[in-house]
C-alpha positions as CSV (number, residue, x, y, z in Angstrom):
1,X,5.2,10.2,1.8
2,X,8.0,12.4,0.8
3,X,9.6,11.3,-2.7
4,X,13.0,11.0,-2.8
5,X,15.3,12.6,-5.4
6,X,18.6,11.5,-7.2
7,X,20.3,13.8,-9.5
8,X,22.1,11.8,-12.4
9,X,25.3,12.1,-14.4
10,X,27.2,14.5,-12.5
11,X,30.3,15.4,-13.8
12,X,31.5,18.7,-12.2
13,X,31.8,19.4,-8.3
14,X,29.8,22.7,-8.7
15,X,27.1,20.7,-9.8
16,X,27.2,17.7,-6.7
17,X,27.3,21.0,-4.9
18,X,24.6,22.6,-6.2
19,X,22.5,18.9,-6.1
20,X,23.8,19.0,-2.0
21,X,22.3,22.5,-2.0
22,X,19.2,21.7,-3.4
23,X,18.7,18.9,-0.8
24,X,18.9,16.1,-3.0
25,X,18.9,12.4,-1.5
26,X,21.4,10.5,-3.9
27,X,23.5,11.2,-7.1
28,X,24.7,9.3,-10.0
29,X,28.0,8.7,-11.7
30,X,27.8,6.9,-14.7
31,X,30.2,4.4,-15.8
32,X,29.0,3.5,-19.4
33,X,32.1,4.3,-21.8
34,X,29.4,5.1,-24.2
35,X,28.0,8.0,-22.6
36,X,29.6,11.6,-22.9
37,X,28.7,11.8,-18.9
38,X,31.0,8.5,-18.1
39,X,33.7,9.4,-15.5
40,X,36.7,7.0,-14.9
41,X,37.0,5.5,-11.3
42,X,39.5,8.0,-10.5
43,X,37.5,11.0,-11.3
44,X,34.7,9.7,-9.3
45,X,36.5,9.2,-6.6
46,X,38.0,12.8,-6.7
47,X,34.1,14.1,-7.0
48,X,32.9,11.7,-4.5
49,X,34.7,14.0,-1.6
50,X,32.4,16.8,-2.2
51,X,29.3,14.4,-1.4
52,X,28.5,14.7,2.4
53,X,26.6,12.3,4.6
54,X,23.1,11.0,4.2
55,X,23.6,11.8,0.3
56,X,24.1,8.4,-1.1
57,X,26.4,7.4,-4.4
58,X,24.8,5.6,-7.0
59,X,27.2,3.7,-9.5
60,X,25.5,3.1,-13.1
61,X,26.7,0.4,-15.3
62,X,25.5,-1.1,-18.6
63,X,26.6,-4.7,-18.9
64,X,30.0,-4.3,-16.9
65,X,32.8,-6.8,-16.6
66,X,33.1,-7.6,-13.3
67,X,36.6,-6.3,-13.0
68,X,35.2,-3.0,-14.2
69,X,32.4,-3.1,-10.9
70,X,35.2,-4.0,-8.5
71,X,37.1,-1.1,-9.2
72,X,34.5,1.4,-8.6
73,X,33.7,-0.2,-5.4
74,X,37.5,-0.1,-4.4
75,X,37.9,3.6,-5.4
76,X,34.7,5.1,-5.1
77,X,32.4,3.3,-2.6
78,X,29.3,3.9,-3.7
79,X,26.3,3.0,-1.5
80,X,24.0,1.5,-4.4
81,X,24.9,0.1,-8.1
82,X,22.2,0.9,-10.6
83,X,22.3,-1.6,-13.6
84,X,20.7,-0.3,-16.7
85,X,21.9,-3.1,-19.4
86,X,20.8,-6.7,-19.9
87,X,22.0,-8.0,-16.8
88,X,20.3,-11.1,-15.5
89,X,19.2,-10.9,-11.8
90,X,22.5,-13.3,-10.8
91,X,25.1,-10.9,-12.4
92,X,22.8,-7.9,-10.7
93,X,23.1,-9.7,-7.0
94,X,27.3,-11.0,-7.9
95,X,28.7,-7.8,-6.4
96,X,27.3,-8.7,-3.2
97,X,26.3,-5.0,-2.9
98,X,22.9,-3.0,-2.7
99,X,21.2,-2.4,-6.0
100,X,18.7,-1.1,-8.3
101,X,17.9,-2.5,-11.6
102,X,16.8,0.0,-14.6
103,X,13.8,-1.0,-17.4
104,X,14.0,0.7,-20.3
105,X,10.0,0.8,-20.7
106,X,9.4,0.4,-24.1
107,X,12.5,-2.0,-25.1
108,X,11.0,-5.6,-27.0
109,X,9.3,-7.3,-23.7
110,X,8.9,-4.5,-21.9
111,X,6.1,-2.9,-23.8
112,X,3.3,-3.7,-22.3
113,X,2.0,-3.3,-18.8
114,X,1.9,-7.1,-18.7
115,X,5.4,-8.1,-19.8
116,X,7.1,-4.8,-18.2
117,X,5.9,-6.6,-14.4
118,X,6.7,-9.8,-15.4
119,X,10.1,-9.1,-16.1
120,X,10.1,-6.7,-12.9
121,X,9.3,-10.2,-11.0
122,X,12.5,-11.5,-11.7
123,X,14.5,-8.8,-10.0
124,X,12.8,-9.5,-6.5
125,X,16.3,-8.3,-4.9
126,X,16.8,-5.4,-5.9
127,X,16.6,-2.5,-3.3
128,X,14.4,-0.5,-5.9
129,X,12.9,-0.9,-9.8
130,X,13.9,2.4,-12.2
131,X,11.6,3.2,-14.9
132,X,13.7,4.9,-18.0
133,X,12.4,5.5,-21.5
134,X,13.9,3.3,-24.4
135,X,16.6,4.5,-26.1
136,X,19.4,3.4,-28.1
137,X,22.0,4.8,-25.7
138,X,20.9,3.4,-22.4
139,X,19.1,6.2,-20.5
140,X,20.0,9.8,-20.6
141,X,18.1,11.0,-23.6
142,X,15.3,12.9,-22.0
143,X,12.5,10.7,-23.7
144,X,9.4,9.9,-21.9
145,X,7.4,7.1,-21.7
146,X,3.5,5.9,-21.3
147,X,3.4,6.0,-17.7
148,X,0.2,3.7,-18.3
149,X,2.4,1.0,-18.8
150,X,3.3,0.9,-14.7
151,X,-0.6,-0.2,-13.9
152,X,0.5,-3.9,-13.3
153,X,3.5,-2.9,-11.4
154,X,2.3,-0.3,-8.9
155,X,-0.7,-2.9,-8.4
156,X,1.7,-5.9,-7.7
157,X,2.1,-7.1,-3.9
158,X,5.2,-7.4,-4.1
159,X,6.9,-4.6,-6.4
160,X,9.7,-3.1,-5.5
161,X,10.3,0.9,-4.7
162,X,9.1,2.9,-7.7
163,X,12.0,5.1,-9.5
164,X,10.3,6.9,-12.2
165,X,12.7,8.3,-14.8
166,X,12.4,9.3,-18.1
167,X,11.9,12.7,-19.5
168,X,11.1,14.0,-16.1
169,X,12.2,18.0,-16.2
170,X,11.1,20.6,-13.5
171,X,8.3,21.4,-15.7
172,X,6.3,18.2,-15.5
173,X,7.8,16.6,-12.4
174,X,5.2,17.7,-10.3
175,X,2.4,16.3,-12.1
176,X,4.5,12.8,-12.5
177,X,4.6,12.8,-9.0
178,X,1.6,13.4,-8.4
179,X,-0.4,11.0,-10.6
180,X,2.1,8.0,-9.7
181,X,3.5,9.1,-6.4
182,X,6.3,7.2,-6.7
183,X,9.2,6.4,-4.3
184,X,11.8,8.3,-6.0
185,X,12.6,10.5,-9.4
186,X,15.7,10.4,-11.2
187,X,16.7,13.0,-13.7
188,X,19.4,13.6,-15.7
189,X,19.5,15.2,-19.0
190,X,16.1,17.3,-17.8
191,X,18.5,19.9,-15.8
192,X,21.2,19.9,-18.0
193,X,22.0,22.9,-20.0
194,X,23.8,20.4,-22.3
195,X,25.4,17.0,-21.6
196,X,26.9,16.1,-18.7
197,X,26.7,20.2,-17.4
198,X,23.8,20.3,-14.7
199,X,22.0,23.6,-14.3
200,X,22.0,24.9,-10.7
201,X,18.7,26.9,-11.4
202,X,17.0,24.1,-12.4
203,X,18.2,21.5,-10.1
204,X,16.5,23.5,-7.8
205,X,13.3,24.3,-9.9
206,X,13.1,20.5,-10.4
207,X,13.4,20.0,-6.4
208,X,10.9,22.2,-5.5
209,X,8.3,21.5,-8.1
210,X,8.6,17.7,-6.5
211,X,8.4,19.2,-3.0
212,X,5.3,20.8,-3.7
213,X,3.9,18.3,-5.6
214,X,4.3,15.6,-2.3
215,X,2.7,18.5,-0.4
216,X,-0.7,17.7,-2.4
């Protein structure tokens, strides 16, 4: 199975070109107001040109109002929404749009195996289930997690698609990938040469290593 790969908190249009280049499958824009990668609605929309088809746009929120949702659907059209907050599977699904829903894997509850698939369970909807490292700020810090704690999850039935993020960088993608397989990675501050600026060298480190890593 090939593993698919999004590219988070773009920011410039060299970078969504140099994601495109690399032959990414999806990139994010984040809408937190918290985060020094947020982009207004506007500016998204002005990026989102550069994407070309069969790349999809992922929208990430952390506990949005719902006027605040609606207007990146109006300007920017994304093809997923990625909810990394405290939504509850109701506000996830209101949108009436595609979506994945983040755990921060570590957070109160979601530090065991046990209680990290439990809460999983509830989020039966969701197109796919992101794994992110706990952290103050909601995602983005380049912190990894015990990748033990995804037993229960990977073993469920019924479990979702498998998005592993968290402290994934070209130099250890390959052996994530490879011990876990999962559907997807999603990295952000790992090619950045600070926040919000992507490297092109290592966007396309980080794409290869995952290549080759599917290829064993």
């Amino acid at each position: 199975m090939r593993t698919r790969i999004k590219i988070c908190g773009l920011t410039r249009e060299q970078d969504i070109d140099a994601a495109v280049s690399a032959g990414v499958d999806a990139i994010g824009f984040v809408f937190y107001p918290k985060s020094k990668r947020c982009l207004t609605p506007a500016r998204a929309a002005q990026l989102r040109r550069r994407v070309p088809a069969f790349v999809d746009v992922v929208a990430l929120f952390v506990n949005p109002a719902d006027d605040e949702v609606r207007a990146v659907l109006d300007q920017v059209g994304p093809e997923l929404l990625q909810f990394h907050g405290d939504e509850t599977p109701q506000q996830c699904a209101h949108h009436g749009q595609r979506f994945l829903r983040a755990f921060r894997v570590g957070a109160p509850g979601l530090d065991t195996a046990a209680g990290l698939a439990a809460q999983c369970r509830a989020y039966g909807e969701a197109a796919g289930w992101l794994f992110d490292s706990y952290s103050t700020g909601y995602g983005g810090s380049g912190l990894a997690f015990d990748h033990a704690l995804l037993d229960e999850v990977r073993a469920d039935p019924l479990s979702r698609p498998l998005i592993l993020s968290g402290g994934l960088k070209p130099e250890n993608v390959g052996q994530a990938v490879r011990l876990l397989r999962p559907w997807a990675v999603d990295v952000s501050s790992g090619v950045e040469v600070e926040q919000g600026i992507k490297s092109s060298d290592r966007i396309s480190v980080f794409v290869a290593a995952t290549q080759e890593a599917d290829a064993k």
